[in-house]
C-alpha positions as CSV (number, residue, x, y, z in Angstrom):
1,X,0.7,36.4,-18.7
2,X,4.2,37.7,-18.0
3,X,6.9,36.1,-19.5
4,X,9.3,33.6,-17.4
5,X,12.8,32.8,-18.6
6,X,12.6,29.0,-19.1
7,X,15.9,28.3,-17.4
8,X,14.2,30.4,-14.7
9,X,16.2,34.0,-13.3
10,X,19.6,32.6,-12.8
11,X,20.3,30.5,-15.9
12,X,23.4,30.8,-17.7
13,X,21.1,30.1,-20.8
14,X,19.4,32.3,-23.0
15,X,16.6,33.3,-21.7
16,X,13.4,32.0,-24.2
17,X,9.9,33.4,-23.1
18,X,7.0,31.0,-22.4
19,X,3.9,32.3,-23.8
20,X,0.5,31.2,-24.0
21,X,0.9,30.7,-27.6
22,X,4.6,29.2,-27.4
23,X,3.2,26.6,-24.4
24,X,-0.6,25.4,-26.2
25,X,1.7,24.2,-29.6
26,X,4.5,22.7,-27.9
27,X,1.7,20.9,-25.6
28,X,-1.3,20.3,-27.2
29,X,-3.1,17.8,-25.0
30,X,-2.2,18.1,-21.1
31,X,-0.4,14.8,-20.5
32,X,-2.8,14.4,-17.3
33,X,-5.4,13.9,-19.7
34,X,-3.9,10.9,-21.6
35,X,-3.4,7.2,-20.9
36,X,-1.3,4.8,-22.6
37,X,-3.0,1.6,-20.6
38,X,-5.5,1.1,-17.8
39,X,-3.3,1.2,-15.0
40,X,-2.2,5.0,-16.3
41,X,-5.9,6.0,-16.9
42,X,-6.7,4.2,-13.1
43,X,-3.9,6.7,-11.8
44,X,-6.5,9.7,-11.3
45,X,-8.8,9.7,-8.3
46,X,-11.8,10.8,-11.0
47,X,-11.4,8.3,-12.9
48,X,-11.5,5.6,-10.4
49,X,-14.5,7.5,-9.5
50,X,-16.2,7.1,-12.9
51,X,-15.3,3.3,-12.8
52,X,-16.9,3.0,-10.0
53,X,-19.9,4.9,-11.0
54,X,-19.8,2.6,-13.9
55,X,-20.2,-0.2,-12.1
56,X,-23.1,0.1,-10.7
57,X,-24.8,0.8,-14.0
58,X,-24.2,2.2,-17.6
59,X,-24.3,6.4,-17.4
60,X,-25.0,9.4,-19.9
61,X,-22.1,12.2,-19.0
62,X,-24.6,14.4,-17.4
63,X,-25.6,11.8,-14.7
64,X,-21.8,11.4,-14.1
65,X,-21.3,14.8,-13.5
66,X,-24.4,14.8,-11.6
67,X,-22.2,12.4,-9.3
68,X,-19.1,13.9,-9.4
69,X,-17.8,17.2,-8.3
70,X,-16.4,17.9,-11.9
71,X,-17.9,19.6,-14.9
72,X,-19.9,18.0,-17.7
73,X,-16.8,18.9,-20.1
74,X,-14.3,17.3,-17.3
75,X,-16.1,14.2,-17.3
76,X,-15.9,14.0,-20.9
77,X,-12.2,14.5,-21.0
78,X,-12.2,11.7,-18.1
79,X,-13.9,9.3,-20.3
80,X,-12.2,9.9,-23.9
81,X,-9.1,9.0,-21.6
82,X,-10.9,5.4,-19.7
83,X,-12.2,5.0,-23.4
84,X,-8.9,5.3,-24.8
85,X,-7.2,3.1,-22.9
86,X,-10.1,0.2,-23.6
87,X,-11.8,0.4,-20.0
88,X,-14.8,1.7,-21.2
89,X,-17.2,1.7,-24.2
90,X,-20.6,4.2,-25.4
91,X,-23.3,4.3,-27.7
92,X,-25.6,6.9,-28.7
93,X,-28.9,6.5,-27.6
94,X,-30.7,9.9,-28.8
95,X,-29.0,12.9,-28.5
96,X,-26.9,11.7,-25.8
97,X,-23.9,8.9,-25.3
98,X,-24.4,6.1,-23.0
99,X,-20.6,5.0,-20.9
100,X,-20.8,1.7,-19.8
101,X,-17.7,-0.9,-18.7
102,X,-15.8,-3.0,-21.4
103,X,-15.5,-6.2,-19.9
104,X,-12.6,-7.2,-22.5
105,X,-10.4,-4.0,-21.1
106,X,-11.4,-5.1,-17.5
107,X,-10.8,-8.5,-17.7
108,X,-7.3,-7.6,-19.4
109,X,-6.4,-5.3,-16.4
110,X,-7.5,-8.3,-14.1
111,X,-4.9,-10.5,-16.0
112,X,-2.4,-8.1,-15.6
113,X,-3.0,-7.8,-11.9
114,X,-3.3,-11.3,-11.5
115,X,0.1,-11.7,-13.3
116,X,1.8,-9.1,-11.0
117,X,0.1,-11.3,-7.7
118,X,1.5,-14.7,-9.2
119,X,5.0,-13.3,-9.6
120,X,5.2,-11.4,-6.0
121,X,3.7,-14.3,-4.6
122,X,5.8,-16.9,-6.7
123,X,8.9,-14.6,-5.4
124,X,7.6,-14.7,-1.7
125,X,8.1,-18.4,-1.8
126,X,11.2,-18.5,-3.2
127,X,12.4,-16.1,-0.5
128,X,10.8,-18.2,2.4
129,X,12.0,-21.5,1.3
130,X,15.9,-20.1,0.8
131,X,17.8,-21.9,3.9
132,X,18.4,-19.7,6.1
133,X,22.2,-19.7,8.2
134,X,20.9,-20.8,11.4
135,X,19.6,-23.6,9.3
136,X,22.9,-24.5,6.8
């Protein structure tokens, strides 16, 4: 891996090399891969893709990859993320972990969108019923 200046060619700073090294400790964990709440870990296409998966029935990782057009270690990464953020629970059931929906973290992301809909909507109203000028 060559190394780039990080203010890039033209920088009137110091040049500091990025290496391999330098990068992994300063970012240990890709910030793709992690979710603070279920909207963030909703934000990836895979993921919704999981969920959906999910939906239909509880899954080992394998089947999921089976599915999906992702790696067995991807769709692990994918699901220590949904897991994280409460959208999804496992057990072990032999030598393998079973991913199935929690209904607590997706009944808590229905509240949340049904909180955003009540406010939009109770803002749409407000807006209509304003008098207008033609109508002062």
């Amino acid at each position: 891996m060559s190394g780039v200046p990080a203010g890039g060619a033209d920088s009137p700073v110091s040049p500091v090399v990025l290496t391999e090294g330098s990068v992994s400790r300063s970012f240990p964990f890709v910030a793709t891969y992690q979710a603070g709440d279920g909207f963030d870990a909703l934000g990836d296409p895979t993921r919704r893709a999981i969920i959906a998966c999910l939906a239909e029935r509880p899954r080992a990782v394998g089947e999921l990859a089976d599915e999906l057009p992702i790696s067995r270690p991807a769709v692990s990464q994918h699901l220590k993320v949904l897991k994280d953020a409460g959208l999804v629970t496992d057990r072990a059931a032999g030598t393998r972990r079973v991913y199935r929906l929690n209904p607590a973290g997706v009944a808590a992301l229905r509240d949340q969108l049904d909180t955003f809909w009540n406010r939009a909507l109770d803002s749409y109203q407000e807006t209509v019923e304003q008098p207008t000028e033609e109508n002062s």
